[in-house]
Each structure stands twice: as C-alpha cells, then as structure tokens.
N, C-alpha and C positions, 0 to 999 in steps of 0.2 A: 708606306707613307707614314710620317709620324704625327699623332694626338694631335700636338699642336697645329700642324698644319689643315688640320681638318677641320678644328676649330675657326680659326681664321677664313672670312670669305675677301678672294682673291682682289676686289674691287674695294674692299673699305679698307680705312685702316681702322684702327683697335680704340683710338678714341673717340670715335663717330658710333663703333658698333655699340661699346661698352663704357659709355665715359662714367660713371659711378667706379669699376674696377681702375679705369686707366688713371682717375686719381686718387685713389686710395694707394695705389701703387707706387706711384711719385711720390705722396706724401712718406710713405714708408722711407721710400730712398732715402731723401731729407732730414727724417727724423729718424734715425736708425740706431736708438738705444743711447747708452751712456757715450759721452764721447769724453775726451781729457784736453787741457788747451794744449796748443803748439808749445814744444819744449818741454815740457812737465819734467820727465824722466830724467833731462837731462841737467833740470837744474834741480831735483829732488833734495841729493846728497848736501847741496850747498845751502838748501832751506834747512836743513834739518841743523848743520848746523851753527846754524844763525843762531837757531831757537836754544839748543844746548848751554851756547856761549854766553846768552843775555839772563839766565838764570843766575840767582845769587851763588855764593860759595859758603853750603852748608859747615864747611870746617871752620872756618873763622868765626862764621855769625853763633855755631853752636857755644863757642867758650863767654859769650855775654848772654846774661840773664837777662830775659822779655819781662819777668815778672815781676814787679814790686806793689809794698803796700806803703800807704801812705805811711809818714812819720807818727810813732806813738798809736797805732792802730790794736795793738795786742796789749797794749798798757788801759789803754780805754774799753776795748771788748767787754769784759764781765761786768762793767758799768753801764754799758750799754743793754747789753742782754736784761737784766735788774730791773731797769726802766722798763722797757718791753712788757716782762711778765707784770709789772704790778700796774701795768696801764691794762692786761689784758682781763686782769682778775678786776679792775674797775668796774668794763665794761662787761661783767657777766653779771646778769642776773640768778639770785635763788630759783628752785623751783617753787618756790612757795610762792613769790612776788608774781613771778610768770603767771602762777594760777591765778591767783585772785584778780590780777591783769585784764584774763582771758573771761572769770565769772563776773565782773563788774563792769563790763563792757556796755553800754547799751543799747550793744546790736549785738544779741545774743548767739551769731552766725558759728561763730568759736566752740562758745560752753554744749552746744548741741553735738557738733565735731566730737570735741571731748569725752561728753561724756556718752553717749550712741559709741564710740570705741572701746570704751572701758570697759561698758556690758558686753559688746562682744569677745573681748577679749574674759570679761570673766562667765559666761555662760561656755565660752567654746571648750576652757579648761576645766567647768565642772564637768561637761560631756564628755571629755576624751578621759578624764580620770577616774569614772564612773567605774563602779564594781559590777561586774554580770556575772549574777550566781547562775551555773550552768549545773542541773540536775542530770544527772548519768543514771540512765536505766539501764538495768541489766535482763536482758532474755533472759527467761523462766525457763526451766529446762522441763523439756518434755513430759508429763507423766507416766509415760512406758520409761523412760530411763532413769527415772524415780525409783519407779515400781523392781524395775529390773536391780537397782543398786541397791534396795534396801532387802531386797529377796536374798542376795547374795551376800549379804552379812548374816543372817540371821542359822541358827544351826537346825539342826534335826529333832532335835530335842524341844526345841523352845516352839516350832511348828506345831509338834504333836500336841503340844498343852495348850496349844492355843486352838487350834480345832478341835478339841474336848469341852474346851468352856464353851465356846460360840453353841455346838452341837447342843450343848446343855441350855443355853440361854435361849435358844432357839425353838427348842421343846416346850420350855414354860412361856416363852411369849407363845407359841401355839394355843395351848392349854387356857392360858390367860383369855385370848383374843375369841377363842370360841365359847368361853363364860363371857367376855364382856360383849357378846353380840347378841347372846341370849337374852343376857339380863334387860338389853338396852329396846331392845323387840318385844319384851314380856312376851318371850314364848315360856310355858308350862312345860317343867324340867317333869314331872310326873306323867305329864300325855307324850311327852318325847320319848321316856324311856319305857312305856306301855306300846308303841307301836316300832318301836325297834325290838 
C-alpha cells in the first residue's frame, strides 16, 4: 500500500480532514513563482528593436559641438577673476583687528576661549621640550676582582718590599702601643721590670 494512501481516511476528503494544508496547496498552485505575459518571447526580438531604432545616431550628432561659451567670455575672465580677489582681500580681516574684536567684546566668552588655549598650547610645549638629565650609574666592581687585578700587576719584587716595610711598621706600632698603654695606666716601668 502506498504513504499516501494511508494517510488519507477512506470517508473524508482532504479538505474537511486538513483544510489549513488543502489551502496553502491551492494557493501554491495559483501563485507558483515568476510567471511572464502571454507572447513575451515571441514579440521580444521586435521590442528590442523598436528600442535600438528610437535611439539618436551617435555619427552625425558626434561632428556638432554641444559646448559653447558665451560671446567675449575669455576676453572678460582675468577681469573678472581681479574683481573677485580684491572683493576677497576686502572682506578679510588682520589678525590683529580679529584680536582686539575678540578682547573688546563685552561678553568676555571669546577672550577666555583664547586665551585658556594659548596657555595650553604654551605650557604643553614647555613640557614635551623639557630637558631630563638622566644620571647613569655604573656597578662597582667587585672587591675580590679588584683585589685579584691589582695583585696580578704587581711584580715579585715590589711584594717583597712592601712586606718588609709593613713588618717594620708593624714592630714599632707594637712597641709604640705597649709604651703608650703603660704610660696612659701609670703603670711603674721600675716594678714591671723587678718582677719580670
């Protein structure tokens, strides 16, 4: 047995069971996309050219000129032009007039404008043109690689003379430092050297 028929009960028909579908269905039929009038195709070729025919004939109208200027037009220009600029330089004013325009006003809305701009404009360019002295410090090198570089210039010779002196210097700060402890304690160098 086929879908269709299964769907379908034997006793209704289709637009009693489903009439929402049964006209959406119809309407489809009715309205069923683009259509074109009767004859279209067959009178196409002869529309077309109707249209070709009714167009001008670009060879002939091309050899006349569309453009013209009035009489004496280029004889008048630079007299014309002339006028122009010194009507435009009338109507400009100095910047000087402008100013005192603006500071004489007395509704002082302008000169505040003004000059509230100016400062910004000249504080922003002392800031951004500002000098920054940038001090660069250099890491200290080590004192063992001090120690170590300056050991390693120094010769064999100039060692031994210099732990001669020190050894000497050494002796008599001894010497020194055991008189001046004496002296500063008043201990009695006579009973010191009686019981030694």
């Amino acid at each position: 047995m086929n879908k269709e028929s299964e769907n379908i009960l034997p006793n209704e028909e289709p637009e009693m069971s489903a009439p929402l579908l049964f006209n959406l269905k119809s309407k489809m039929n009715s309205d069923a996309g683009f259509t074109t009038p009767d004859g279209y195709f067959h009178s196409l070729p002869s529309e077309v050219m109707k249209k070709i025919e009714s167009l001008p004939d670009f060879e002939t109208q091309a050899k006349a000129n569309p453009f013209k200027t009035p009489e004496g037009y280029f004889d008048s220009l630079p007299t014309i032009i002339q006028q122009r600029i010194l009507d435009q330089n009338k109507n400009k004013k100095p910047a000087i007039a402008w100013l005192t325009g603006v500071f004489n006003n007395p509704v002082p809305k302008y000169a505040v404008v003004v000059v509230s701009l100016f400062l910004v404009i000249f504080f922003s360019v002392k800031y951004f043109t500002r000098t920054i002295k940038v001090d660069y410090v250099q890491e200290a090198p080590p004192t063992e690689q001090l120690e170590a570089f300056y050991l390693s210039q120094l010769d064999e010779n100039v060692l031994s003379e210099v732990y001669a002196e020190e050894s000497i210097i050494s002796e008599d700060v001894q010497e020194n430092g055991i008189e001046n402890y004496l002296l500063e304690n008043d201990i009695d160098l006579i009973l010191l050297s009686e019981n030694l």
